[in-house]
N, CA, C and O of each residue as an XYZ file, in Angstrom:
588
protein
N     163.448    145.463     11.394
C     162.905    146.693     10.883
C     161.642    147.044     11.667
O     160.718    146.304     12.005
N     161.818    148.302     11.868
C     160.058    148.695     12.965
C     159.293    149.201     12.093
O     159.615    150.047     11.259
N     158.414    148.788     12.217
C     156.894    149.352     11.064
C     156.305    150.246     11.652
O     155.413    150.029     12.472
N     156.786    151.581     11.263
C     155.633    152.726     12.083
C     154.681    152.641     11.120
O     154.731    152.217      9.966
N     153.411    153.319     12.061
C     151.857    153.434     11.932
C     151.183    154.770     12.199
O     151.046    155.199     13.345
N     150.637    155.618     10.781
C     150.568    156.704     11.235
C     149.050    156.562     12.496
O     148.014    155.902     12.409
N     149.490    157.377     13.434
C     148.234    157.260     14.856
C     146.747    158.108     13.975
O     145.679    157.798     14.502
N     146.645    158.878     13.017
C     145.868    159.394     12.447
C     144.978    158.419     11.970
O     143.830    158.301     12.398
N     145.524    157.651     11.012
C     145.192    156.615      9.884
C     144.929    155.717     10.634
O     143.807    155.249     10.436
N     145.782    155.029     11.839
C     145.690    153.898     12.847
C     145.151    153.664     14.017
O     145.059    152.663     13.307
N     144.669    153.519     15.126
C     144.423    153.236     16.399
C     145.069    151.918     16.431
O     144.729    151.064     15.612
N     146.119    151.647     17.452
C     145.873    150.336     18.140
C     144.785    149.882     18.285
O     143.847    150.676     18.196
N     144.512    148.537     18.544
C     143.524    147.823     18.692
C     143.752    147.727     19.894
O     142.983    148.415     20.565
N     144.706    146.997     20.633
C     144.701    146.366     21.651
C     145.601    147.276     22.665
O     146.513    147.966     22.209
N     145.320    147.249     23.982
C     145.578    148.100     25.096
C     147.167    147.225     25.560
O     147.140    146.056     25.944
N     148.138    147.821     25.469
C     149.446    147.645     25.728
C     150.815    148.643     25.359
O     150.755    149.810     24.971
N     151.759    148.027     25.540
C     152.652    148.764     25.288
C     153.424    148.810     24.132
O     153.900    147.802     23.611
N     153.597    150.165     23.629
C     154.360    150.057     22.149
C     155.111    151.519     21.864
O     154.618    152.523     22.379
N     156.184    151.619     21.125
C     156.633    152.334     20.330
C     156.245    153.726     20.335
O     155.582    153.329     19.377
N     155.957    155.123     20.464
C     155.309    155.609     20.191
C     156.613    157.029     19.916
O     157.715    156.979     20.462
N     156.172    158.232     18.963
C     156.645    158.839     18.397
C     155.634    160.369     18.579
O     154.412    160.386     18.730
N     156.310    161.250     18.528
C     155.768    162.780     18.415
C     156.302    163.415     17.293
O     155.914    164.410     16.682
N     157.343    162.608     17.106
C     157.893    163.375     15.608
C     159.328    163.844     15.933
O     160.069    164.316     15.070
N     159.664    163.695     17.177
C     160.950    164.320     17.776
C     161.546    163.733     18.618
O     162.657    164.178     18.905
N     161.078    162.593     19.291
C     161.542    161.357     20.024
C     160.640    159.957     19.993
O     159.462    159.791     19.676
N     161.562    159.101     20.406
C     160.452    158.192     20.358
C     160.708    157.097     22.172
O     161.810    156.777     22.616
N     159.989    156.925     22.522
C     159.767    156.262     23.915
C     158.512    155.304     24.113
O     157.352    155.594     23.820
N     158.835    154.445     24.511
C     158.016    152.727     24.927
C     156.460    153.783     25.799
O     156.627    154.451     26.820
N     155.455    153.689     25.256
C     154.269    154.144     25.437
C     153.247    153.816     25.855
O     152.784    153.422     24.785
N     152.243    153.592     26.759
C     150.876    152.652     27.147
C     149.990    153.297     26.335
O     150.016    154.483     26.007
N     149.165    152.409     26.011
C     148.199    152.739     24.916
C     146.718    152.067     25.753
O     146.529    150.902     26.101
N     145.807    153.263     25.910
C     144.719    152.728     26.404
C     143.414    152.849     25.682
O     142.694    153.839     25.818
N     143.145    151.940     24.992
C     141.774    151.576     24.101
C     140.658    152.686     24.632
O     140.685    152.861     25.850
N     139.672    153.466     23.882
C     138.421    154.021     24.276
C     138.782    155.411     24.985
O     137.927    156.294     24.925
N     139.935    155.658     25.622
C     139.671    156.425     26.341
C     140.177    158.101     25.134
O     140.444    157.939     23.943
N     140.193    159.401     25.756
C     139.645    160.595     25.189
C     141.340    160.678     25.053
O     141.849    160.632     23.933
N     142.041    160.783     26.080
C     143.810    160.431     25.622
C     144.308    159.715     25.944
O     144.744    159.890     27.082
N     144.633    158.459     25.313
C     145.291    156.909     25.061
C     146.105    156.961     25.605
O     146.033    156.038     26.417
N     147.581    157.866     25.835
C     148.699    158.085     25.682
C     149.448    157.879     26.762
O     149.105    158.790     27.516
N     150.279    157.229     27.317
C     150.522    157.127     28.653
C     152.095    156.871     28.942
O     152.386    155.757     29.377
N     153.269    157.934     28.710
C     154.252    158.124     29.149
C     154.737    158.111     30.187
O     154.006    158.484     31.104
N     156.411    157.612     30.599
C     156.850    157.727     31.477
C     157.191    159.522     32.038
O     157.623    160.450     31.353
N     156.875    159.516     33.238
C     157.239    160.667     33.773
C     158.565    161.482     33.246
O     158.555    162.707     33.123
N     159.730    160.647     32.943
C     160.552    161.555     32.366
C     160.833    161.244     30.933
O     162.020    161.119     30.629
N     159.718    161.065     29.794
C     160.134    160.410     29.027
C     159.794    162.086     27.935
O     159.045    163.040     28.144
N     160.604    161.819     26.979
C     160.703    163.288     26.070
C     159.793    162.906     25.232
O     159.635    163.740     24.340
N     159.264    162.180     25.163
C     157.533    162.339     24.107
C     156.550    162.964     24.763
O     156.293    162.547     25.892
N     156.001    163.768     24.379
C     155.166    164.274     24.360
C     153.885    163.698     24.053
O     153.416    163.465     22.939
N     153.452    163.526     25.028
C     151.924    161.581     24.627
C     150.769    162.802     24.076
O     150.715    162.762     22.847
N     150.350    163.281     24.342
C     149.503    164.542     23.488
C     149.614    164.613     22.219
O     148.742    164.714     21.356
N     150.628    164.561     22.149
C     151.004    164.207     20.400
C     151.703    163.650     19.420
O     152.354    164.079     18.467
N     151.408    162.496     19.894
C     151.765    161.826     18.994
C     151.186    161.303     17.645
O     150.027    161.085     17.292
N     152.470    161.168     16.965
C     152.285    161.147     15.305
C     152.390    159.567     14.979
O     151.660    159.208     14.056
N     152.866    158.964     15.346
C     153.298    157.194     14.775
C     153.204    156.540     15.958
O     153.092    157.050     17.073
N     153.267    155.100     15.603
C     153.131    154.335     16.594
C     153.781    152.547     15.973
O     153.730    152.197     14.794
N     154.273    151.786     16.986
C     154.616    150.660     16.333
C     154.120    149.515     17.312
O     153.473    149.959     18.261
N     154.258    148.330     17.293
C     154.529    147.282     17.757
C     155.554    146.980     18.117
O     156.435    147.067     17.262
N     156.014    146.441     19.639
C     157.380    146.285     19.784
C     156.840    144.957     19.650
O     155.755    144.453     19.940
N     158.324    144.364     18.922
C     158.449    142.701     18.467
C     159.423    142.292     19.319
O     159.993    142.437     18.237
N     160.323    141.878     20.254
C     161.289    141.726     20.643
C     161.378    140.340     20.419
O     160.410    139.593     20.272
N     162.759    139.963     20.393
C     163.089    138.022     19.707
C     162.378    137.690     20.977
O     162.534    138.180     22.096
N     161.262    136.406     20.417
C     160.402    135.431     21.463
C     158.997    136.060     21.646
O     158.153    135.180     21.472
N     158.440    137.252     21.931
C     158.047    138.004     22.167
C     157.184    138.411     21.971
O     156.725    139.376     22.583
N     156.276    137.427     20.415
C     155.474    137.302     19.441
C     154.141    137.261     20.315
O     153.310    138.104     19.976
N     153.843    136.563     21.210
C     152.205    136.149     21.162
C     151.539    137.457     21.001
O     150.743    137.301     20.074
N     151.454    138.864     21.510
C     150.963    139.745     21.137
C     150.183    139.792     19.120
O     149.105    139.918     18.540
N     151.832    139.565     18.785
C     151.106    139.260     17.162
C     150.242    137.966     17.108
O     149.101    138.163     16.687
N     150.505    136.860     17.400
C     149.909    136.035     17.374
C     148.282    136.053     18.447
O     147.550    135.068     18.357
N     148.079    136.636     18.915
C     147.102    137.025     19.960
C     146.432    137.916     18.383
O     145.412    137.384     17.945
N     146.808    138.836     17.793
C     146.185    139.565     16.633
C     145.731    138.567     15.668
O     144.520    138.547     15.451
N     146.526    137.679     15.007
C     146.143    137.115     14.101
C     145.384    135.973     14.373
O     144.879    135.378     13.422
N     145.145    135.381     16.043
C     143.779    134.611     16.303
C     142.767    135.464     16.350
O     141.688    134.881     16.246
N     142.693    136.499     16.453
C     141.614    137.401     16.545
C     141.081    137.497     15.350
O     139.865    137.679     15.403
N     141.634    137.430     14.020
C     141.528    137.178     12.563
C     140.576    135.944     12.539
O     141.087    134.855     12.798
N     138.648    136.027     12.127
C     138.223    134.596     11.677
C     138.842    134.120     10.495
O     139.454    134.824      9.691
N     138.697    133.139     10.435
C     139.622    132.675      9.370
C     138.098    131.636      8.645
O     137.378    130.918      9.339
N     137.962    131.829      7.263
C     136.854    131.707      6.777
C     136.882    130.236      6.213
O     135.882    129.531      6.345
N     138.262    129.658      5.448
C     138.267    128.655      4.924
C     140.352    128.372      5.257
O     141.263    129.198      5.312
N     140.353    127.315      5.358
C     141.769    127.172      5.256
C     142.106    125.341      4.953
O     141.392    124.442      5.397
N     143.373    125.132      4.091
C     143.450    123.644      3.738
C     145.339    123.169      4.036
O     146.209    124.040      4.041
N     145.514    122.323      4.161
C     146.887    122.213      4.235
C     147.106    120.336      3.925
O     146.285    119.506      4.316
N     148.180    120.047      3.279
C     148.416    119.069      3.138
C     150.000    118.956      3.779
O     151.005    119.612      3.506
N     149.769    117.761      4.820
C     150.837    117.451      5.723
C     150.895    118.731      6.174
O     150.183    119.717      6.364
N     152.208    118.273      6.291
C     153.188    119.861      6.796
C     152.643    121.691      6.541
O     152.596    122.705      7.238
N     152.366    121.373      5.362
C     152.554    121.802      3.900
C     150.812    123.220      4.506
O     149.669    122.795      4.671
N     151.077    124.211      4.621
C     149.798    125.089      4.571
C     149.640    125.691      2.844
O     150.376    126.545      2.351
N     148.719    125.131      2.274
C     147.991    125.718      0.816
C     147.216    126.930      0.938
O     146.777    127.590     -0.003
N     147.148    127.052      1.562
C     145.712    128.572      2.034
C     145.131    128.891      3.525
O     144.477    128.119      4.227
N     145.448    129.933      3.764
C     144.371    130.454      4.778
C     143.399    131.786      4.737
O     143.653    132.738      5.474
N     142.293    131.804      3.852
C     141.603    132.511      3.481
C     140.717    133.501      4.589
O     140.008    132.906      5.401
N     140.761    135.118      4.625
C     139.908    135.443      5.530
C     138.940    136.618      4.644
O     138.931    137.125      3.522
N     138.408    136.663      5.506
C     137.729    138.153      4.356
C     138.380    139.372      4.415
O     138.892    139.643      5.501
N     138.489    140.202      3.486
C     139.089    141.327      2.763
C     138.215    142.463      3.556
O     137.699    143.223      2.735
N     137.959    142.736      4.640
C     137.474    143.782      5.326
C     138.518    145.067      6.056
O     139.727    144.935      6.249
N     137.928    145.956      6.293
C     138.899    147.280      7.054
C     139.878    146.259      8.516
O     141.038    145.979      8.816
N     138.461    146.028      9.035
C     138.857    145.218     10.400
C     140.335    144.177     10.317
O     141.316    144.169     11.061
N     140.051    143.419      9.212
C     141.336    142.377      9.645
C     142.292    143.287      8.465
O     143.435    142.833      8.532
N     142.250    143.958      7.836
C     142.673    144.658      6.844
C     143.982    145.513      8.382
O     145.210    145.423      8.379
N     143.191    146.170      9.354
C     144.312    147.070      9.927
C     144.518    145.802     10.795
O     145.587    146.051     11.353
N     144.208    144.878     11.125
C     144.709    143.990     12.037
C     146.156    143.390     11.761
O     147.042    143.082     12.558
N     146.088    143.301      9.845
C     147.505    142.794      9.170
C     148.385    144.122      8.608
O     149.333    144.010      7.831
N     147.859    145.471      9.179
C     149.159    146.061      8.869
C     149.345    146.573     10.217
O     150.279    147.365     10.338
N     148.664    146.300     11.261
C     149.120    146.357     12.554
C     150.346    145.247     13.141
O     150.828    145.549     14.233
N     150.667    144.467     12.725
C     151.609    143.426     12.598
C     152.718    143.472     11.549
O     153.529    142.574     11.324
N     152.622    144.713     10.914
C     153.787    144.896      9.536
C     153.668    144.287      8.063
O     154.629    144.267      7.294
N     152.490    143.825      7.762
C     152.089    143.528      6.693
C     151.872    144.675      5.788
O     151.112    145.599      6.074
N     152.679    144.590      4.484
C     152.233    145.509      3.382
C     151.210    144.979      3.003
O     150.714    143.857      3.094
N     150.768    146.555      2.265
C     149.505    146.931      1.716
C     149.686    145.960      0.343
O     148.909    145.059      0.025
N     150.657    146.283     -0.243
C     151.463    145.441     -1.508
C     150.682    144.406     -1.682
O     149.748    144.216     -2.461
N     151.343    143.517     -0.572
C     151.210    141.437      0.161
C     149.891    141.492      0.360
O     149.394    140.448     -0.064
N     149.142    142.164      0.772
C     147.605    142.326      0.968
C     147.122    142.229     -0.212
O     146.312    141.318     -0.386
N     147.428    143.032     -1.256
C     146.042    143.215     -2.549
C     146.966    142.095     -3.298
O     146.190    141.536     -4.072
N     148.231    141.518     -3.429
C     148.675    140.861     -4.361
C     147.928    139.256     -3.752
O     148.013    138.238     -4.438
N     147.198    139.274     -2.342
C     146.807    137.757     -2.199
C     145.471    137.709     -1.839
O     144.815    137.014     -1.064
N     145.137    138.988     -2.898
C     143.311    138.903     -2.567
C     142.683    137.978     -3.825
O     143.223    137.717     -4.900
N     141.508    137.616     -3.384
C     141.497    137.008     -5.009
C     140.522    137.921     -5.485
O     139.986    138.724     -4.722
N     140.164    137.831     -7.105
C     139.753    138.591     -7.798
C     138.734    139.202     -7.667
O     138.842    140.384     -7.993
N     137.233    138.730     -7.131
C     136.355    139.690     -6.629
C     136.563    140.839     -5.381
O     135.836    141.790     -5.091
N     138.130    140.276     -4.613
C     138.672    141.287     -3.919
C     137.716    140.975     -2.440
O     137.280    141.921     -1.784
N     137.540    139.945     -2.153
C     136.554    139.215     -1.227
C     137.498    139.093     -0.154
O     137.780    139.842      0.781
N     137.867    138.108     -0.468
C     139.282    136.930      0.508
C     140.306    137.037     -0.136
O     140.550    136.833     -1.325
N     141.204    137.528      1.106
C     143.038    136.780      1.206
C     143.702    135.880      1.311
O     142.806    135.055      1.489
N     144.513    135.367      1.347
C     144.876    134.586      1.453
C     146.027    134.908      1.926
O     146.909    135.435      1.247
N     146.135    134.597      3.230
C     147.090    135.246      4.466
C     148.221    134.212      4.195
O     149.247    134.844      3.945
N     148.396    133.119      4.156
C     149.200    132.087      4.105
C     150.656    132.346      3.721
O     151.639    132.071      4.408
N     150.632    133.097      2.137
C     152.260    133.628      1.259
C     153.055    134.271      2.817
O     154.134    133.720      3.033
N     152.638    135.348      3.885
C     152.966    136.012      4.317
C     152.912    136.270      5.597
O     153.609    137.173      6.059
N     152.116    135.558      6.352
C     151.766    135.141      7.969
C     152.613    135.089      8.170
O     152.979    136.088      8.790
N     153.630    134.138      7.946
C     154.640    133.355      8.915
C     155.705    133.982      8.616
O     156.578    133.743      9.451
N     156.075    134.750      7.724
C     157.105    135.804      7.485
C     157.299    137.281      8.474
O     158.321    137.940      8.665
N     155.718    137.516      9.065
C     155.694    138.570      9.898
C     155.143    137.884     11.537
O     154.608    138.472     12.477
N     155.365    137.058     11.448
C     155.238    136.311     13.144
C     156.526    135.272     13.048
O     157.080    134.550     12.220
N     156.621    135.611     14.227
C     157.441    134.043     15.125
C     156.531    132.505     14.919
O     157.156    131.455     14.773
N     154.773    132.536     14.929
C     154.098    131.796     14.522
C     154.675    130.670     13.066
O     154.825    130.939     11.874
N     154.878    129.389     13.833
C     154.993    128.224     13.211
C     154.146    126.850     12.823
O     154.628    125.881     12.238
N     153.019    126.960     13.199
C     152.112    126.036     13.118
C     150.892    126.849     12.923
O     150.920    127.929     13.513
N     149.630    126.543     12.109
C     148.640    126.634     12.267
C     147.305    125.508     12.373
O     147.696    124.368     12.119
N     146.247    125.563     12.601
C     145.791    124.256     12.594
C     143.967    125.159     13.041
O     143.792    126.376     13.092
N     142.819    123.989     13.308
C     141.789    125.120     13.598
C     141.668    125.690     15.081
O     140.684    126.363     15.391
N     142.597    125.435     15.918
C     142.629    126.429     16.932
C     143.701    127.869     16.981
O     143.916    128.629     17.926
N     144.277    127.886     15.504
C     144.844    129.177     15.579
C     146.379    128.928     15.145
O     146.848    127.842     14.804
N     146.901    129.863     15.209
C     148.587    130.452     15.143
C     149.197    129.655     16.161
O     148.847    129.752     17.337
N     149.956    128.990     15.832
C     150.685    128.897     17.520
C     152.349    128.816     17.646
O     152.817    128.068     16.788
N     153.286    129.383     18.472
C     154.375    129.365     18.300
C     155.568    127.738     18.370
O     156.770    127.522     18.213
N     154.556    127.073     18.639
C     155.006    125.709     18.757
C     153.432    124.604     17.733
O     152.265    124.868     17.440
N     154.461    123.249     17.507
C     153.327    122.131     17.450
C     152.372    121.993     18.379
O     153.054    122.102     19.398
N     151.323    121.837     18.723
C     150.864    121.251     19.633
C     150.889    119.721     20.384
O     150.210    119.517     21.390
């Protein structure tokens, strides 16, 4: 399933290639951080990079470190695991890692249902590994293998 992102509500974060939409086609897009128009189409491509309306992440099978490159970018404030076994990975409840996890296809839903009650910290853990290829975590990060 592709998770569009309205471009209004959203900016990419990160300068690469993704998904992008005008409302009337959609074509593989360069996205360039800071600049006045981001938008960077192929010469014969029927989007219209001026205006575009949505935007996604391409995931392709294997393909992940991009997400996983996002979710090390995530500090991670407290986290515990027994064996195997991950119990929590807590970060803070801010805008910043807030669009960082629906930039990766995380509902808004999975977000407020694993905040805890002062609405502080998440607890990314229920739902990380459901929206990455990411199989291990540990304190150097996400990683698609054991180390």
């Amino acid at each position: 399933m592709i998770k569009w992102i309205e471009y209004e509500n959203q900016k990419p974060e990160v300068e690469g290639n993704y998904l992008a939409s005008d409302g009337k086609h959609v074509d593989r897009c360069y996205y360039f951080v800071g600049l006045e128009y981001p938008w960077c189409a192929a010469d014969n491509s029927p989007v219209d990079e001026g205006d575009i309306t949505h935007w996604a992440i391409i995931n392709l099978p294997g393909e992940s470190v991009d997400t996983i490159s996002i979710l090390n970018s995530i500090p991670v404030e407290d986290w515990s695991s027994d064996g195997d076994t991950i119990e929590y990975i807590n970060i803070i409840y801010d805008a910043e890692n807030i669009g960082k996890l629906l930039s990766i296809g995380v509902a808004n839903s999975e977000i407020d249902e694993n905040a805890d009650d002062s609405g502080s910290i998440i607890d990314i853990s229920p739902f990380v590994f459901k929206y990455t290829r990411a199989n291990w975590f540990d304190d150097e990060g996400f990683h698609l293998e054991r180390p």
